[in-house]
MARBA-3410 file (N, C-alpha, C, O; in Angstrom, 1 decimal):
68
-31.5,46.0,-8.3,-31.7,45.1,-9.4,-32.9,44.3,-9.2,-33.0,43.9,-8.0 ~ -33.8,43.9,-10.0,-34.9,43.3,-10.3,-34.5,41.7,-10.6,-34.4,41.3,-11.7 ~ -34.3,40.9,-9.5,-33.9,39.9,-9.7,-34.6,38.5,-10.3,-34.1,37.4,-10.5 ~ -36.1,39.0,-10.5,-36.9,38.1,-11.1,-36.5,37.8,-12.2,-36.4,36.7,-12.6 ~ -36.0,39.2,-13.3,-35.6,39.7,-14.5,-34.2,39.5,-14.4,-33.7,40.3,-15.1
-33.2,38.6,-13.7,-31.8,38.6,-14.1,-31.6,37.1,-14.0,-32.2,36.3,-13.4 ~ -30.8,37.1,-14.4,-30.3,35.4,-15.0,-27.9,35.6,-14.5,-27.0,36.4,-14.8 ~ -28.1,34.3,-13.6,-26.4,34.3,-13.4,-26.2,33.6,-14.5,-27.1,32.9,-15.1 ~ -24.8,33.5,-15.0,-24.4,32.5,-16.3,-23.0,31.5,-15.2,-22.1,32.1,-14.6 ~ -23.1,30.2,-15.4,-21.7,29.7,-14.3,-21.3,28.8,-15.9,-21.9,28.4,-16.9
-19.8,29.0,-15.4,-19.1,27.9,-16.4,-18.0,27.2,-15.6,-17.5,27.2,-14.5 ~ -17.7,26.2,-17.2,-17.1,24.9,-16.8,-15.5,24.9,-18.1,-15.6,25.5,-19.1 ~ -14.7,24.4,-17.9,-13.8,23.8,-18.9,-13.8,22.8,-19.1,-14.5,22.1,-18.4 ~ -13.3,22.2,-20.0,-13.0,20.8,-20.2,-11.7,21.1,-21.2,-11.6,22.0,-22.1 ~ -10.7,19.9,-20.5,-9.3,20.3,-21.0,-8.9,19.0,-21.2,-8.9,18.4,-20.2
-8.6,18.4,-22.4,-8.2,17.3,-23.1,-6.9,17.4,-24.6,-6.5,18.4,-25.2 ~ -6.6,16.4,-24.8,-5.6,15.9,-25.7,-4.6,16.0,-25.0,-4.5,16.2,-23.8 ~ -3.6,15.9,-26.0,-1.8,15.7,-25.1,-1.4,16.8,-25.5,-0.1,16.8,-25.4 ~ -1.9,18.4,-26.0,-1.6,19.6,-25.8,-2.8,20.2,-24.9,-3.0,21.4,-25.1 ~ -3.7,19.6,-24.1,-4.4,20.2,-23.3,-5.2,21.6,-23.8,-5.4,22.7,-23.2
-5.8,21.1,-25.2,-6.9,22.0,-25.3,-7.9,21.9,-24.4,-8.2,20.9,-23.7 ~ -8.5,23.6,-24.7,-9.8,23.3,-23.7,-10.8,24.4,-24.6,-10.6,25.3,-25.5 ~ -12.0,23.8,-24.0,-13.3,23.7,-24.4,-14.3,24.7,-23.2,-14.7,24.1,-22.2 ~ -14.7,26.0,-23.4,-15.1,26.5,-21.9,-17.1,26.4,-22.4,-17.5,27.0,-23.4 ~ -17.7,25.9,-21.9,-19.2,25.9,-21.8,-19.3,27.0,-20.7,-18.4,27.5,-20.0
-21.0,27.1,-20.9,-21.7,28.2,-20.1,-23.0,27.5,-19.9,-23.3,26.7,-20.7 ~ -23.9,27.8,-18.8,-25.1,27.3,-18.6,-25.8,28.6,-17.6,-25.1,29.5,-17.3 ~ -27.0,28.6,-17.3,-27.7,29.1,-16.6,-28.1,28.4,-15.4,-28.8,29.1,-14.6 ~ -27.7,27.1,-15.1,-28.8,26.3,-13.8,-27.7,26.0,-12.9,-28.1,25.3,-12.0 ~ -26.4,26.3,-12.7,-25.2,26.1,-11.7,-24.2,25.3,-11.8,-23.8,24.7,-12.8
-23.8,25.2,-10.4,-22.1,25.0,-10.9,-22.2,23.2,-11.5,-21.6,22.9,-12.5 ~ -23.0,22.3,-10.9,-23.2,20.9,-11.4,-23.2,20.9,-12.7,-22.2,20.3,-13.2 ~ -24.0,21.4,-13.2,-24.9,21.3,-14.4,-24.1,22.0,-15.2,-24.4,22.0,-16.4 ~ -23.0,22.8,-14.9,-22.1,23.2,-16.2,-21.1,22.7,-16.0,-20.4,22.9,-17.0 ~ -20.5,21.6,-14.7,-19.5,20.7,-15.2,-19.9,19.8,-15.7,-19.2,18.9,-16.0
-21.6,19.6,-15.9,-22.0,18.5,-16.8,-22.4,19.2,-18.1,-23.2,18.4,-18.7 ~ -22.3,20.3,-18.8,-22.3,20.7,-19.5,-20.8,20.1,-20.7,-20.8,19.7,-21.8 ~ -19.7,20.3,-19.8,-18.5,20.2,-20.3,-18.4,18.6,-20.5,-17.8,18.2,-21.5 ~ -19.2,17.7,-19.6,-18.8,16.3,-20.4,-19.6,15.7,-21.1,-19.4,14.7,-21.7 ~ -20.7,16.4,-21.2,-21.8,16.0,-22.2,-20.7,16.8,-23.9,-20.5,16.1,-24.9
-20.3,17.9,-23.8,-19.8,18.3,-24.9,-18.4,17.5,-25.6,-18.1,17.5,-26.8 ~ -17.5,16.8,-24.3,-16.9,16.0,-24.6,-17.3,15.0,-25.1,-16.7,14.7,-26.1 ~ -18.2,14.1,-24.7,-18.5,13.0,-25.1,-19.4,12.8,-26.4,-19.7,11.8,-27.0 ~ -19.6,14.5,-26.7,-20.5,14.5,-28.0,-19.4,14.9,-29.3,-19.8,15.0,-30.4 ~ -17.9,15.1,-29.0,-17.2,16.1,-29.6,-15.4,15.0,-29.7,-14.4,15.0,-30.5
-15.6,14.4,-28.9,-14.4,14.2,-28.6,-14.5,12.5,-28.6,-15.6,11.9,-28.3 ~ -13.2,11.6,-29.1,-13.4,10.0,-29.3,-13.1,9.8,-27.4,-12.7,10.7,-26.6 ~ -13.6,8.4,-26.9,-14.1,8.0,-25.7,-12.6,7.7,-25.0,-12.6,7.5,-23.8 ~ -11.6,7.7,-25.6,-10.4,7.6,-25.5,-9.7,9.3,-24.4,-9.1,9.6,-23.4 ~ -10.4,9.9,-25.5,-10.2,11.4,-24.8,-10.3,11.9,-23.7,-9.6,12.6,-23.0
-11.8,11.5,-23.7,-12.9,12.1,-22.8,-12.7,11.4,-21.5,-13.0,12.0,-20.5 ~ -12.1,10.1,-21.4,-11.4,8.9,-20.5,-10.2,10.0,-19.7,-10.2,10.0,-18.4 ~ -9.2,11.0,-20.4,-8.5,11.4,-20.1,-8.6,12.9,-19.9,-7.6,13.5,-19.6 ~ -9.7,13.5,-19.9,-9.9,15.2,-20.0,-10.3,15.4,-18.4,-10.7,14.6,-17.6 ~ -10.1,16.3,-18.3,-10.1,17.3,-17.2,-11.3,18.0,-17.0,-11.5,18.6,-18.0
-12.4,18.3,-15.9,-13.2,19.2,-16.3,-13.3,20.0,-15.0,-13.4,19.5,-13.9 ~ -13.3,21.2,-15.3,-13.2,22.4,-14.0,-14.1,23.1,-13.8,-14.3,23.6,-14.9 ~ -14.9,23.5,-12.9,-15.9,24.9,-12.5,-14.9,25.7,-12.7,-13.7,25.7,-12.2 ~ -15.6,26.8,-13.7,-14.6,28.3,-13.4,-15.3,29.3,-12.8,-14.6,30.2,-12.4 ~ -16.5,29.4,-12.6,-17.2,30.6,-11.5,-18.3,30.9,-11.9,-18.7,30.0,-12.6
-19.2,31.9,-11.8,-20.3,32.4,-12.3,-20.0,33.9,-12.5,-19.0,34.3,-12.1 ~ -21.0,34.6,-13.3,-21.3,35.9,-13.5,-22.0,36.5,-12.2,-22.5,35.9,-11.2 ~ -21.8,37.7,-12.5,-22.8,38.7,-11.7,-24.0,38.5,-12.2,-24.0,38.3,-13.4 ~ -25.4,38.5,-11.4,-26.9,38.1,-11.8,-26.7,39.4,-13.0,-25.9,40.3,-12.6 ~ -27.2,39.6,-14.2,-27.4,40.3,-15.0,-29.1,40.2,-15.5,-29.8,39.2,-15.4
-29.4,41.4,-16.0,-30.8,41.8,-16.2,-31.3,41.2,-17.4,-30.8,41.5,-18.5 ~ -32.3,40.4,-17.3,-32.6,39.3,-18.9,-33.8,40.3,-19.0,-34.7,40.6,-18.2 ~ -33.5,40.7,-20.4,-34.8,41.3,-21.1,-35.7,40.4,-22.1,-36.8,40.9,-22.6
END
């Protein structure tokens, strides 16, 4: 594989309310940056009450795949 040409995808959850929905983002730049993915989407999506109470988790990355 041509790894100039492949891109990993890592994600995040964010799990909120009092039935513990959740919210899964995706990013390209790693595991930080897609549990900051998840509270930037919280805090853009959700009242400050919520977001005070939500959960946010790394769930893993992809295999590098081939970006055309």
């Amino acid at each position: 594989m041509n790894y100039h040409n492949s891109v990993t995808y890592h994600w995040a959850s964010i799990e909120y309310g009092r039935d513990r929905y959740v919210q899964v983002v995706k990013t390209k730049k790693g595991e930080i940056e897609a549990e900051a993915a998840a509270w930037d989407w919280g805090r853009r999506n959700l009242a400050p009450a919520v977001v005070n109470s939500a959960i946010v988790r790394y769930l893993g990355r992809s295999e590098p795949r081939v970006q055309y």
